[in-house]
N, CA, C and O atoms as CSV, one atom per row, in Angstrom:
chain,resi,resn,atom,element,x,y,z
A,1,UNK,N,N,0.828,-1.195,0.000
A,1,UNK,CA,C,0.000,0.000,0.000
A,1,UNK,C,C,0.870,1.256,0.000
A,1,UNK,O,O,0.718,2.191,-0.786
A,2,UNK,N,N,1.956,1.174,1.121
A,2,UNK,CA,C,2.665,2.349,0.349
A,2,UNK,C,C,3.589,2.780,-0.664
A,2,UNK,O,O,3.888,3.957,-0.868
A,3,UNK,N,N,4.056,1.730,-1.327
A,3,UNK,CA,C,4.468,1.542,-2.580
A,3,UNK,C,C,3.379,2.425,-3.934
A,3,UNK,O,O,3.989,3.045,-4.805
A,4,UNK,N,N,2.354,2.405,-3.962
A,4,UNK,CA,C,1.632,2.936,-4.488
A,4,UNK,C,C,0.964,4.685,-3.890
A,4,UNK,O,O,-0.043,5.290,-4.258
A,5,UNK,N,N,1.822,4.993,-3.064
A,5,UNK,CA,C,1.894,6.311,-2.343
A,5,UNK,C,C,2.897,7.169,-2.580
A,5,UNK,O,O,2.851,8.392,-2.445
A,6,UNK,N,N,4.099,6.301,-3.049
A,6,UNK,CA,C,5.260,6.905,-2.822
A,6,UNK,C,C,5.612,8.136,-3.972
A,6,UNK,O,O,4.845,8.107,-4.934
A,7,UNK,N,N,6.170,8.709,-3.995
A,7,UNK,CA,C,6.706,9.919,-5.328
A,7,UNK,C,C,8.644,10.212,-4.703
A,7,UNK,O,O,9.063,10.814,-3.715
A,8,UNK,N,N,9.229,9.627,-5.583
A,8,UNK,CA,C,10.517,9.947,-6.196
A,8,UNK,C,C,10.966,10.795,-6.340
A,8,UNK,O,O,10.749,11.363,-7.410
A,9,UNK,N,N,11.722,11.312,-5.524
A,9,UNK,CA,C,12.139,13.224,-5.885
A,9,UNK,C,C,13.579,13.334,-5.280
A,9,UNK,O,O,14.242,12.522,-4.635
A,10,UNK,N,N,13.773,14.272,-5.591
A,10,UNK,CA,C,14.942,15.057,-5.266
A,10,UNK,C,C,15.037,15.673,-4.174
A,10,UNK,O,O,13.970,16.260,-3.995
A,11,UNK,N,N,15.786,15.868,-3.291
A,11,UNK,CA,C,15.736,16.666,-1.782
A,11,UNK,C,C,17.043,16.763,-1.543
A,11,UNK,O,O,17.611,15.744,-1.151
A,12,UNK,N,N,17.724,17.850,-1.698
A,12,UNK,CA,C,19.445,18.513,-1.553
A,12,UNK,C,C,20.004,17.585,-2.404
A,12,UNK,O,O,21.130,17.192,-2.101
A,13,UNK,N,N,19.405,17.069,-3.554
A,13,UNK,CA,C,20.590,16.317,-4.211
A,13,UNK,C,C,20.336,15.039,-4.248
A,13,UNK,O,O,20.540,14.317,-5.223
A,14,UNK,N,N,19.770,14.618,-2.940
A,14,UNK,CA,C,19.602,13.114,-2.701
A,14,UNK,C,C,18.244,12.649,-3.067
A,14,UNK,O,O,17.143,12.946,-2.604
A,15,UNK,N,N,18.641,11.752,-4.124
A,15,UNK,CA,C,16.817,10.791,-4.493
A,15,UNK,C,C,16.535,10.270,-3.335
A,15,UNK,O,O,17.291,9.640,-2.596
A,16,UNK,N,N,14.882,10.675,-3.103
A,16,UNK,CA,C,14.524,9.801,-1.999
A,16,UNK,C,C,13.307,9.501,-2.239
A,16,UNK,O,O,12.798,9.578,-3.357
A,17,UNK,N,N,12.700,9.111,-1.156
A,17,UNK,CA,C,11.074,8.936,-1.196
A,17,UNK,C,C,10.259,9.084,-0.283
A,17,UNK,O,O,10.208,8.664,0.873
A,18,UNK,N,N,9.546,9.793,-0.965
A,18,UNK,CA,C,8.255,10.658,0.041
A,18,UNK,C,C,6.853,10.025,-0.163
A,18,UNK,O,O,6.512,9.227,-1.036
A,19,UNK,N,N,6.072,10.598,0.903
A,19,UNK,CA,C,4.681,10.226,1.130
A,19,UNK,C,C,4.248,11.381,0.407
A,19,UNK,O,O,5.323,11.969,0.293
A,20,UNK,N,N,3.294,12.190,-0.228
A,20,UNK,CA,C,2.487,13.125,-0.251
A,20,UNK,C,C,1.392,13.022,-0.118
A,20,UNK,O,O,0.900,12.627,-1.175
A,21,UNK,N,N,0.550,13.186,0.763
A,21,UNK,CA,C,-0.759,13.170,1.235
A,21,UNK,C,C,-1.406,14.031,-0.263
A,21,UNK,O,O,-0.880,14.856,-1.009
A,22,UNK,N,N,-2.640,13.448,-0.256
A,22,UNK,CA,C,-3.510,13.209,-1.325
A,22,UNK,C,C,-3.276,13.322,-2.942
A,22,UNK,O,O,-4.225,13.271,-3.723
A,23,UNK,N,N,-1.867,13.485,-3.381
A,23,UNK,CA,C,-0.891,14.002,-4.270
A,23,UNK,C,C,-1.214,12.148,-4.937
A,23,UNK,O,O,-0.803,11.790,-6.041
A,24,UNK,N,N,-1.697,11.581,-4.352
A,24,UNK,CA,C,-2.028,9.830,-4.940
A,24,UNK,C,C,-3.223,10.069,-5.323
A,24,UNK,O,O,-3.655,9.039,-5.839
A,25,UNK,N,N,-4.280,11.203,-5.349
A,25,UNK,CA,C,-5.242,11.010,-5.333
A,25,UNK,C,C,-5.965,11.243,-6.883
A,25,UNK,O,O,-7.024,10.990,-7.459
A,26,UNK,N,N,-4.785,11.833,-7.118
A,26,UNK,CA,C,-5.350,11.900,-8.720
A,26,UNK,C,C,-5.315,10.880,-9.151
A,26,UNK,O,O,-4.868,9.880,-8.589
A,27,UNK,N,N,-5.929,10.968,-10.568
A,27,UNK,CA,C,-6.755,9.608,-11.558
A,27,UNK,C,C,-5.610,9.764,-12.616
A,27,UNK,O,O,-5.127,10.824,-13.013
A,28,UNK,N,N,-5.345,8.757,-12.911
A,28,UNK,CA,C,-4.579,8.134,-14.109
A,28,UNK,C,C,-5.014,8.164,-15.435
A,28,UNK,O,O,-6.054,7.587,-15.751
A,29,UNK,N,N,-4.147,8.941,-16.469
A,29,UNK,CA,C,-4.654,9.632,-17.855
A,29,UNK,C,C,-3.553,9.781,-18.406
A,29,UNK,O,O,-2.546,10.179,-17.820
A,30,UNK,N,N,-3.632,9.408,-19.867
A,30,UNK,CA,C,-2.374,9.774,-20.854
A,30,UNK,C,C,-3.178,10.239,-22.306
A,30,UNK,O,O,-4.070,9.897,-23.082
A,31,UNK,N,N,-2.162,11.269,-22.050
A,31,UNK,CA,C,-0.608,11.952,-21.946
A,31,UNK,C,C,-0.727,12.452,-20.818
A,31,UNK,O,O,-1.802,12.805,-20.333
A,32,UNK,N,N,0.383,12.535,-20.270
A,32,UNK,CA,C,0.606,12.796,-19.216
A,32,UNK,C,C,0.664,14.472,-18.852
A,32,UNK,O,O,1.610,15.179,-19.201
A,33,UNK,N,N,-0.662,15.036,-17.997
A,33,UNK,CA,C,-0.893,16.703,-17.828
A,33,UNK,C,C,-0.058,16.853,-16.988
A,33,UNK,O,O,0.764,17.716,-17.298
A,34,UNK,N,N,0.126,16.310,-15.887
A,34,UNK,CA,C,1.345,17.085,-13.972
A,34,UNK,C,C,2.943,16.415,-14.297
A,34,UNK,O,O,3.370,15.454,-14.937
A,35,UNK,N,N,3.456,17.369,-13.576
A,35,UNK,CA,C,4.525,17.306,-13.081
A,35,UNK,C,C,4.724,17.139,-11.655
A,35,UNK,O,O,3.897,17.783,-11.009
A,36,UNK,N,N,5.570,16.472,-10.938
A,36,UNK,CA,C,5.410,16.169,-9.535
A,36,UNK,C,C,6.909,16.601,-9.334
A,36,UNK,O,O,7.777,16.263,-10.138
A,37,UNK,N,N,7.155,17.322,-8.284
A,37,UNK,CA,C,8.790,17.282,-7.837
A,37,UNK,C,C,8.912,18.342,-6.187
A,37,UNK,O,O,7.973,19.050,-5.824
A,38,UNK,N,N,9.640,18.279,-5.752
A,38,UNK,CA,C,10.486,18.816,-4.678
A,38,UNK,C,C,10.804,20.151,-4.554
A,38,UNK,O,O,12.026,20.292,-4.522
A,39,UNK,N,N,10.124,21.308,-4.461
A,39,UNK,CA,C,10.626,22.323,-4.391
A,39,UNK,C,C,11.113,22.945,-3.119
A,39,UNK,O,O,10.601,23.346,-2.074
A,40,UNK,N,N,12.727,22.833,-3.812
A,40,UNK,CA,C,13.574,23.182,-2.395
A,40,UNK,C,C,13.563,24.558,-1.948
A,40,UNK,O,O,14.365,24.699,-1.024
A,41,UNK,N,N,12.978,25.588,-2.244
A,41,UNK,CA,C,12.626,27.091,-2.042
A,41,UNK,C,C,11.425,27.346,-1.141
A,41,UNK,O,O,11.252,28.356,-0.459
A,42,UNK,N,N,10.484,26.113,-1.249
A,42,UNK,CA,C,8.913,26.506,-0.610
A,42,UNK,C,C,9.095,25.211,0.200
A,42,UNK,O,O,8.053,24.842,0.742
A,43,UNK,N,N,10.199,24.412,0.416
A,43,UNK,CA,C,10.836,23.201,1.375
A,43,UNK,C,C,9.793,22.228,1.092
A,43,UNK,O,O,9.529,21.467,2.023
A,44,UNK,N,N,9.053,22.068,-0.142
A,44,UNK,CA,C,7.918,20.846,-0.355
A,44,UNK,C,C,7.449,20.506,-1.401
A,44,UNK,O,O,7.941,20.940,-2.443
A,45,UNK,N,N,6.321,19.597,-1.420
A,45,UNK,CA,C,6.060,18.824,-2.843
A,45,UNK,C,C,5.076,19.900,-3.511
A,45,UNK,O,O,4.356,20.756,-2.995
A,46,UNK,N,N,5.270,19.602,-4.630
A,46,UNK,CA,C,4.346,20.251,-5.614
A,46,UNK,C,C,4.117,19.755,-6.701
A,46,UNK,O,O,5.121,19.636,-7.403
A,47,UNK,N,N,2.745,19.248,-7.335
A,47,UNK,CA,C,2.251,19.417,-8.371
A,47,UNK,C,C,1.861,20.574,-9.470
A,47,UNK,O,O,1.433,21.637,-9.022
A,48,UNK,N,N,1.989,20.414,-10.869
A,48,UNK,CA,C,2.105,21.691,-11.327
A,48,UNK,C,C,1.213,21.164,-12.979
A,48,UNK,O,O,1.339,20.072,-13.532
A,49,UNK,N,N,0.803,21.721,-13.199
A,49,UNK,CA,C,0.259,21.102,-14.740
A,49,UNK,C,C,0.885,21.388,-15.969
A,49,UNK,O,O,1.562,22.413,-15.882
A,50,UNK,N,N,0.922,20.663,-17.501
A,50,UNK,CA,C,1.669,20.563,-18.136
A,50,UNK,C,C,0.795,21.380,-19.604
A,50,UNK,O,O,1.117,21.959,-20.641
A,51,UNK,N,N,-0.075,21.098,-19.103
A,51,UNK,CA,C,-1.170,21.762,-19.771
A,51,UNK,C,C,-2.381,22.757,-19.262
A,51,UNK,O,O,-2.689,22.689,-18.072
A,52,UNK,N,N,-2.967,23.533,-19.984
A,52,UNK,CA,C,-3.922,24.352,-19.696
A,52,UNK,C,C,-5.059,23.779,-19.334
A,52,UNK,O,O,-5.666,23.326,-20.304
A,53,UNK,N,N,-5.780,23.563,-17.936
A,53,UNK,CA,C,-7.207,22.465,-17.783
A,53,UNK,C,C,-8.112,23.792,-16.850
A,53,UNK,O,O,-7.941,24.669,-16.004
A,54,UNK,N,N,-8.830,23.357,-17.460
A,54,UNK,CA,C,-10.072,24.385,-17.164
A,54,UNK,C,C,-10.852,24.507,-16.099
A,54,UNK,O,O,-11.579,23.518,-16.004
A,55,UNK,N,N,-11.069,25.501,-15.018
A,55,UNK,CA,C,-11.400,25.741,-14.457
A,55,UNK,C,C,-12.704,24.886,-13.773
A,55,UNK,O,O,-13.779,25.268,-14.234
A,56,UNK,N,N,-12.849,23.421,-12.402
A,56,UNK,CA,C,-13.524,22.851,-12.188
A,56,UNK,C,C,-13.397,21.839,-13.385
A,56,UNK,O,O,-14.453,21.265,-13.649
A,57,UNK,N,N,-12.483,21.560,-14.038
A,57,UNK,CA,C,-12.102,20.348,-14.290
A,57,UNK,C,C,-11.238,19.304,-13.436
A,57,UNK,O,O,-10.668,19.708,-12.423
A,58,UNK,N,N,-11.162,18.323,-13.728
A,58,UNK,CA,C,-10.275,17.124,-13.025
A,58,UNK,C,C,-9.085,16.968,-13.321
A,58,UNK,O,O,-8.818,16.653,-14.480
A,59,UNK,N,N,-8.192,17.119,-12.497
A,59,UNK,CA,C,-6.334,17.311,-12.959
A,59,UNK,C,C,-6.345,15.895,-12.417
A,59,UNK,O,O,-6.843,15.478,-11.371
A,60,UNK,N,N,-5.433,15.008,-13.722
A,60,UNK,CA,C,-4.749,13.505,-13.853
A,60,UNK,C,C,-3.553,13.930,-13.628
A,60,UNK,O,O,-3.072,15.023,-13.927
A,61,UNK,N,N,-2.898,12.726,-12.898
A,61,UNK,CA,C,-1.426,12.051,-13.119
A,61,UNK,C,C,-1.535,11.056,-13.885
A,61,UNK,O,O,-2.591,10.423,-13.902
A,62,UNK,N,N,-0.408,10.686,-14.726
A,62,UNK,CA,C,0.180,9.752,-15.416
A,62,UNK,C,C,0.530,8.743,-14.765
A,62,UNK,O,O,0.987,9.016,-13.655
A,63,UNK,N,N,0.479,7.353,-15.109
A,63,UNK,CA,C,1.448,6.370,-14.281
A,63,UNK,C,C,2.052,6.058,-14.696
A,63,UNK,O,O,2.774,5.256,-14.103
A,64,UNK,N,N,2.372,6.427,-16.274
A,64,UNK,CA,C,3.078,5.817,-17.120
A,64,UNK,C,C,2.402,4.736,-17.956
A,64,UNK,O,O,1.291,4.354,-17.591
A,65,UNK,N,N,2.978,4.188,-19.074
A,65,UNK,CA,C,2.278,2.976,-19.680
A,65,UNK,C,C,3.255,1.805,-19.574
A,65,UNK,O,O,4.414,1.606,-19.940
A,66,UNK,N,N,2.043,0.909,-18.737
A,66,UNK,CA,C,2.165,0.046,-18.006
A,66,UNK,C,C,0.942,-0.953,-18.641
A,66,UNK,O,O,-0.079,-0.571,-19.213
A,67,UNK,N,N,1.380,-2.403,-18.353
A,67,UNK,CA,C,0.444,-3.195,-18.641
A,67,UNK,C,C,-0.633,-3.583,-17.355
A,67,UNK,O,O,-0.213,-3.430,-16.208
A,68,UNK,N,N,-1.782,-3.998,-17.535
A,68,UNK,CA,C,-2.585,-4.193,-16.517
A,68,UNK,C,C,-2.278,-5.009,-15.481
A,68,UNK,O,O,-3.152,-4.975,-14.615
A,69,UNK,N,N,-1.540,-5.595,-15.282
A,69,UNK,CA,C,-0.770,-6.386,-14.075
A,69,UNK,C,C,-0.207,-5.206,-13.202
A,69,UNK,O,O,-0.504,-4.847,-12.062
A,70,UNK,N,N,0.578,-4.787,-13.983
A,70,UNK,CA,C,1.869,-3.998,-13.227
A,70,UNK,C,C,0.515,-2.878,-12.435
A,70,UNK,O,O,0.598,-2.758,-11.212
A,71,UNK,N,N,-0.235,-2.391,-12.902
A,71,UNK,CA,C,-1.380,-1.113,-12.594
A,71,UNK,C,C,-2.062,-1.903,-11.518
A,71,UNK,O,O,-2.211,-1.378,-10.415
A,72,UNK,N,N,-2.542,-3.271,-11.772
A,72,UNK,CA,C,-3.260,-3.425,-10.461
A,72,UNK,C,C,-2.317,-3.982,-9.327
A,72,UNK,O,O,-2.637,-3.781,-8.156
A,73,UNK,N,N,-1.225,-4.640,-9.617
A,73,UNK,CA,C,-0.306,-4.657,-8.605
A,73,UNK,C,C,0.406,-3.314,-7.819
A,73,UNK,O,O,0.556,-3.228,-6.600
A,74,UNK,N,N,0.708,-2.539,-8.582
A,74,UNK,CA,C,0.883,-1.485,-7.930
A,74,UNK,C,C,-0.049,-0.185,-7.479
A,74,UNK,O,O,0.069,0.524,-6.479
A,75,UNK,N,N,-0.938,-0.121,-8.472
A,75,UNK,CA,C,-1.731,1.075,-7.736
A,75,UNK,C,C,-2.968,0.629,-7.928
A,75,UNK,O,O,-3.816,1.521,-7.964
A,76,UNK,N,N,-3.390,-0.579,-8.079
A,76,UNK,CA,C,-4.913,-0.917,-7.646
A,76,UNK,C,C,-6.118,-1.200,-9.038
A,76,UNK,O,O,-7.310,-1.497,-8.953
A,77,UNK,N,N,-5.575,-1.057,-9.822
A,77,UNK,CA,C,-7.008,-0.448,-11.044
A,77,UNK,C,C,-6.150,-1.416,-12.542
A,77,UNK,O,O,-5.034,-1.876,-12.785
A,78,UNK,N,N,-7.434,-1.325,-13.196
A,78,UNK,CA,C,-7.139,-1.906,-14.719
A,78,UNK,C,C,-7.559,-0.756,-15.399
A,78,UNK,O,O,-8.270,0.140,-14.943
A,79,UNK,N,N,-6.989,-0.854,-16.714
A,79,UNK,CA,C,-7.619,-0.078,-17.811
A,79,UNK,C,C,-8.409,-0.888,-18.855
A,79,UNK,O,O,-7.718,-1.633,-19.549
A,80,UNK,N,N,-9.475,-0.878,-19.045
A,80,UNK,CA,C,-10.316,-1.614,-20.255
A,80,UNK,C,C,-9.797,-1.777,-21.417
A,80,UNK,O,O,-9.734,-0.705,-22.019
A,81,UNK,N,N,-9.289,-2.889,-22.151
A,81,UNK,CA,C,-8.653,-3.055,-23.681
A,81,UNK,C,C,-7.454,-1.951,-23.367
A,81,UNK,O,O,-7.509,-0.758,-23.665
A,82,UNK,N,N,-6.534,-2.514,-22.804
A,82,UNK,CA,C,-5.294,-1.514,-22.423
A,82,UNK,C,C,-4.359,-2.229,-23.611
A,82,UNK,O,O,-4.145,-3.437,-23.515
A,83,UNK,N,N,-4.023,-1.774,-24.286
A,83,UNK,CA,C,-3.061,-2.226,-25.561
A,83,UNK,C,C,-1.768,-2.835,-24.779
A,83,UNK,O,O,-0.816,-3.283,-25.417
């Protein structure tokens, strides 16, 4: 379970791994709209979008493309006719 929580970042240099509270909570969509990373100026995580999404729309993360094993082993879900 927390394997599927975790986000990969940078912190003084050193890759590590963090929790971000509800930063998991987005829905999975490609192409990929957010960016996720470490901002060492505001000392924390941030999401940021890659694209323009409209006001009371739904901001996705990417999980990457992955086959349906790897998606429900790691973060829980299938995709329907996932190529």
């Amino acid at each position: 379970m927390v394997g599927s929580r975790m986000f990969g970042v940078l912190v003084d240099g050193v890759k590590t791994n963090i929790l971000a509270p509800f930063a998991d909570m987005l829905n999975h969509k490609l192409p990929k709209q957010t960016a996720w990373n470490y901002v060492q100026a505001e000392s924390g995580f941030a999401i940021e979008s890659l694209t323009e999404i409209p006001q009371g729309a739904e901001v996705f993360d990417s999980y990457g493309r992955k086959c349906n094993s790897r998606y429900l082993l790691n973060y829980g879900f299938v995709i329907p006719d996932n190529p």
